[in-house]
C-alpha positions in Angstrom: -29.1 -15.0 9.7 -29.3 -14.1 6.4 -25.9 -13.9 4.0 -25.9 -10.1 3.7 -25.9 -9.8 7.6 -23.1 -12.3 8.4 -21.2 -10.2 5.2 -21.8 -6.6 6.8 -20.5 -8.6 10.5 -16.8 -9.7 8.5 -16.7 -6.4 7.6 -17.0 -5.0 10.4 -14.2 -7.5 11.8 -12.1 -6.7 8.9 -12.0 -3.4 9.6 -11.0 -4.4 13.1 -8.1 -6.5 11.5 -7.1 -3.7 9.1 -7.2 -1.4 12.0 -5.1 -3.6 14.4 -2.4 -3.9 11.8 -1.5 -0.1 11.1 -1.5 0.7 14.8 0.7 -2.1 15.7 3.4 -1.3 12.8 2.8 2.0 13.6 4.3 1.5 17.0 7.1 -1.0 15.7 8.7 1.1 13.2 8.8 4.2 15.8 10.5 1.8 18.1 13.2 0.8 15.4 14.8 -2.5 15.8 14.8 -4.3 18.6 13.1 -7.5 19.9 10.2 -6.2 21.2 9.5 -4.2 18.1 10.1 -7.9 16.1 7.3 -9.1 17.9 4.8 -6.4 17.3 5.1 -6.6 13.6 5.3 -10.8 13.9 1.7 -9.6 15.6 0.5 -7.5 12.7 1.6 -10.3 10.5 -1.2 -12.7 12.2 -3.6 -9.4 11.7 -3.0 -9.7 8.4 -3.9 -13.1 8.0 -6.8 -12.4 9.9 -8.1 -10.1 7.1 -7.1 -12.4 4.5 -9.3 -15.3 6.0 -12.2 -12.9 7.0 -11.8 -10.8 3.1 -12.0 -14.6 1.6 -15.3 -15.5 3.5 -16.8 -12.3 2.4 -16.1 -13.0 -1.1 -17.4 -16.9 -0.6 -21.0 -15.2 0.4 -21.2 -13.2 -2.5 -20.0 -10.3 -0.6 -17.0 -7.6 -1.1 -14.2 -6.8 1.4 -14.0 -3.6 3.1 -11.0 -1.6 2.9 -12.2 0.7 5.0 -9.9 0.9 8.2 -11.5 0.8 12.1 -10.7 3.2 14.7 -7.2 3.1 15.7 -5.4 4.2 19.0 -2.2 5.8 18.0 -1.7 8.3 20.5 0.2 8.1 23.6 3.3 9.4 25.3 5.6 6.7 25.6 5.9 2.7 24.7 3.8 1.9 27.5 1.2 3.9 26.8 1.3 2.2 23.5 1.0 -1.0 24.5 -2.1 0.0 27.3 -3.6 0.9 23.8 -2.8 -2.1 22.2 -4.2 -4.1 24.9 -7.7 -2.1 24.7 -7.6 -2.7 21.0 -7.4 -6.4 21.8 -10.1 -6.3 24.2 -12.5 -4.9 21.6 -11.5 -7.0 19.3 -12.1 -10.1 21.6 -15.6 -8.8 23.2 -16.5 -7.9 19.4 -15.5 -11.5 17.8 -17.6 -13.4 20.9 -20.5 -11.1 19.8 -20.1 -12.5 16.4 -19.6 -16.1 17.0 -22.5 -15.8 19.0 -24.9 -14.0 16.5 -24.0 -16.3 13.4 -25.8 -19.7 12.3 -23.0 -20.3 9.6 -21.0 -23.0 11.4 -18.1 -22.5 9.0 -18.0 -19.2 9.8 -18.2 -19.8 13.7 -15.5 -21.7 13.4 -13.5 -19.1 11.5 -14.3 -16.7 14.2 -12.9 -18.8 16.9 -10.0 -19.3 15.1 -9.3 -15.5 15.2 -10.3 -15.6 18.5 -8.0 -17.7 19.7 -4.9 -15.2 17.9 -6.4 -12.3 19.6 -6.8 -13.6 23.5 -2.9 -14.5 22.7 -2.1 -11.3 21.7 -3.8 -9.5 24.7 -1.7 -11.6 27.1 1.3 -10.6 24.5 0.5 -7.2 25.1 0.0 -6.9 28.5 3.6 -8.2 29.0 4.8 -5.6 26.7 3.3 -2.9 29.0 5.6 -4.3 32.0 8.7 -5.0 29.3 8.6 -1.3 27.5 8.4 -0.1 31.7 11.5 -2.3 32.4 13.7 -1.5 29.7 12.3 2.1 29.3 11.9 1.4 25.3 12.0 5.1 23.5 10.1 6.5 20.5 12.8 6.7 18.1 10.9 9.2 15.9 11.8 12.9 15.4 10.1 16.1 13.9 12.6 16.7 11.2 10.9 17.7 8.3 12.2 17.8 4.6 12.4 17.2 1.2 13.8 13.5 1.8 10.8 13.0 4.8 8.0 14.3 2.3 9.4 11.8 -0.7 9.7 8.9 1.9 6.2 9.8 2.9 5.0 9.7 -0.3 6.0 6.4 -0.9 4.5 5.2 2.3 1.4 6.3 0.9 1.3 5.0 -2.3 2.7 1.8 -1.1 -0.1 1.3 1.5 -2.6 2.3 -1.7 -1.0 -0.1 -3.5 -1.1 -3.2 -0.9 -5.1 -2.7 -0.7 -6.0 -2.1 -4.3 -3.9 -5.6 -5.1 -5.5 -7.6 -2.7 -8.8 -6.4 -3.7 -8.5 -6.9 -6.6 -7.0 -10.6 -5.6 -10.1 -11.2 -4.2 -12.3 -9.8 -6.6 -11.0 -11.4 -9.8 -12.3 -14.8 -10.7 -8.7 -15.6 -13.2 -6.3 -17.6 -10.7 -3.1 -16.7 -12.3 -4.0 -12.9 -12.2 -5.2 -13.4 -8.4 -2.1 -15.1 -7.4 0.2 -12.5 -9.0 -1.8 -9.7 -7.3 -1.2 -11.3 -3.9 2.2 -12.0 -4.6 2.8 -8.2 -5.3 0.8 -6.9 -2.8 3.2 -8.9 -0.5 6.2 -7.4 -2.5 4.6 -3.8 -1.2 4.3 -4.7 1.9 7.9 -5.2 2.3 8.3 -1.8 0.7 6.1 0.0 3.3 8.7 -1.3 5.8 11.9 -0.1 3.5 10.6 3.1 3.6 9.0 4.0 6.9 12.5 2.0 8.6 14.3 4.5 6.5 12.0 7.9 7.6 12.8 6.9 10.7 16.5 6.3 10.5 16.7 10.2 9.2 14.5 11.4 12.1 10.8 11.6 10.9 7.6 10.4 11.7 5.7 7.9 9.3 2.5 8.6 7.8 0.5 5.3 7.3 -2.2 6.9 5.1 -3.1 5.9 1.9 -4.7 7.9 -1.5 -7.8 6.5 -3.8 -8.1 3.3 -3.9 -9.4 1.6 -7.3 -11.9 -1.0 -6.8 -12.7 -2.3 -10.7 -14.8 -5.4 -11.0 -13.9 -6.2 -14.2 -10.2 -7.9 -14.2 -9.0 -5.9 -17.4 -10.0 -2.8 -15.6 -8.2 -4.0 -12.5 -5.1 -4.7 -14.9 -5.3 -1.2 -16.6 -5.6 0.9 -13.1 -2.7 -1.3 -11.8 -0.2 -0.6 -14.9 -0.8 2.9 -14.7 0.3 3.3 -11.6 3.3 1.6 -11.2 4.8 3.4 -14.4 3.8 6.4 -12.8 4.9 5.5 -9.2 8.3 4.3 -10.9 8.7 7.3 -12.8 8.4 9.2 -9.3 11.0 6.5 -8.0 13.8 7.3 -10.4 13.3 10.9 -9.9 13.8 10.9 -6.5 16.8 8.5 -7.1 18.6 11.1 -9.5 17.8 13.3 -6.8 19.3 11.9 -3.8 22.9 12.4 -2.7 22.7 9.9 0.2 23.5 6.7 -1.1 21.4 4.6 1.0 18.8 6.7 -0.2 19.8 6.5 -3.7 20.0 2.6 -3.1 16.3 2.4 -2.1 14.9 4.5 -4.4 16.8 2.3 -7.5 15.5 -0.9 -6.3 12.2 0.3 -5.5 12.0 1.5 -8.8 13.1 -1.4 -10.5 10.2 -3.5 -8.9 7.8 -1.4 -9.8 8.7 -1.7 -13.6 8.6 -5.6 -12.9 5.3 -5.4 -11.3 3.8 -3.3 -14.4 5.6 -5.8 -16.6 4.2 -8.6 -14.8 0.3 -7.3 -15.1 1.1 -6.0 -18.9 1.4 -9.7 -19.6 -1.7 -10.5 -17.9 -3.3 -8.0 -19.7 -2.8 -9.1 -23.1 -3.9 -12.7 -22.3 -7.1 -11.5 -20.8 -6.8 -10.3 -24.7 -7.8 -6.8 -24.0 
């Protein structure tokens, strides 16, 4: 199998991956805390390794990740019917990665692929318990309908947040200068701490989270990557302190500071970078 067919096959699992992550932290923030809902989003955390390995082995073959996200199942009327749809993720993702394993040459890659493997038949059986556990303890969807300035704001930082988490580690993959690639993962991990803050909080004040994200920039050139990712955390900050000036909560007004605050860090961080790619 040629390199350009085992790239478009990662893809396709990465998308899978990417996929499998916002349904399952869909379903644990509407579920608020609890243990089950710990578990779920311990889940997506071995997603997202997933897509880390599989992004790094499409950028090995001369390839580039997809950020494009799979079909999700996000619809249902209570927990269990969640976790039903979580098991049938699973089972696609299982009958799609044996497909793979057996289609590719690459015994690297095979081996990769079993690796994931492994993680996913785990998490079907994980699942499938939760289906019987969200029964027995009648687990609720803590979400509400309340819509507001405060919901639209929070929403808006869930999307640039999620925006922000997949330009980074593109561009983590992409660039070929190490300190500027681990910075950008070490960010994009930042953000993904953020994306929780905020769609914990939406929920807390009786909304619904919308995981969707805006444009993406996808730069090859690391200066480029730099400028794109400067430009929108002083914007995104700016937006921040607004909405913390705003806010007479003070939890809210809490957030909004410190989210603020590590924005300015993170444009900081890749000003620095920028001026010793001397550009």
């Amino acid at each position: 199998m040629e390199k350009d067919e085992i790239v478009a096959l990662l893809n396709q699992d990465l998308e899978g991956e990417h996929a499998a992550i916002i349904q399952y932290l869909t379903h644990a923030y509407a579920m608020g805390e609890g243990e089950m809902a710990c578990e779920i989003e311990a889940i997506a955390r071995e997603e997202m390794r997933h897509f880390d390995w599989l992004a790094r082995a499409v950028v090995e073959l001369g390839g580039t990740p997809s950020i494009e996200r799979g079909e999700m199942r996000t619809g249902g009327e209570s927990v269990t019917s969640w976790m039903n749809n979580n098991v049938l993720q699973e089972e696609d993702a299982i009958n799609t990665y044996k497909e793979h394993i057996d289609a590719i040459d690459d015994h690297k890659i095979k081996r990769l692929l079993q690796r994931i493997l492994s993680d996913e038949e785990s998490h079907h059986g994980d699942f499938k318990h939760f289906v019987e556990k969200a029964l027995r303890e009648d687990t609720k969807d803590l979400r509400g309908n309340q819509q507001d300035k405060i919901i639209r704001v929070l929403n808006w930082g869930i999307a640039h947040e999620y925006t922000v988490i997949l330009q980074y580690l593109l561009h983590s993959y992409m660039t070929s200068n190490k300190e500027v690639k681990k910075e950008m993962e070490d960010q994009a991990i930042n953000e993904m701490q953020h994306l929780g803050w905020l769609s914990e909080k939406l929920v807390d004040e009786k909304g619904t989270p919308e995981i969707d994200h805006t444009n993406v920039d996808q730069s090859t050139r690391t200066a480029d990557m730099l400028r794109a990712d400067i430009k929108i955390e002083r914007e995104v900050a700016a937006e921040y302190d607004r909405a913390a000036s705003e806010s007479e909560e003070p939890d809210l007004k809490k957030l909004f500071t410190r989210l603020r605050d590590h924005e300015l860090y993170h444009a900081a961080v890749f000003s620095d970078l920028l001026k010793e790619e001397g550009e």
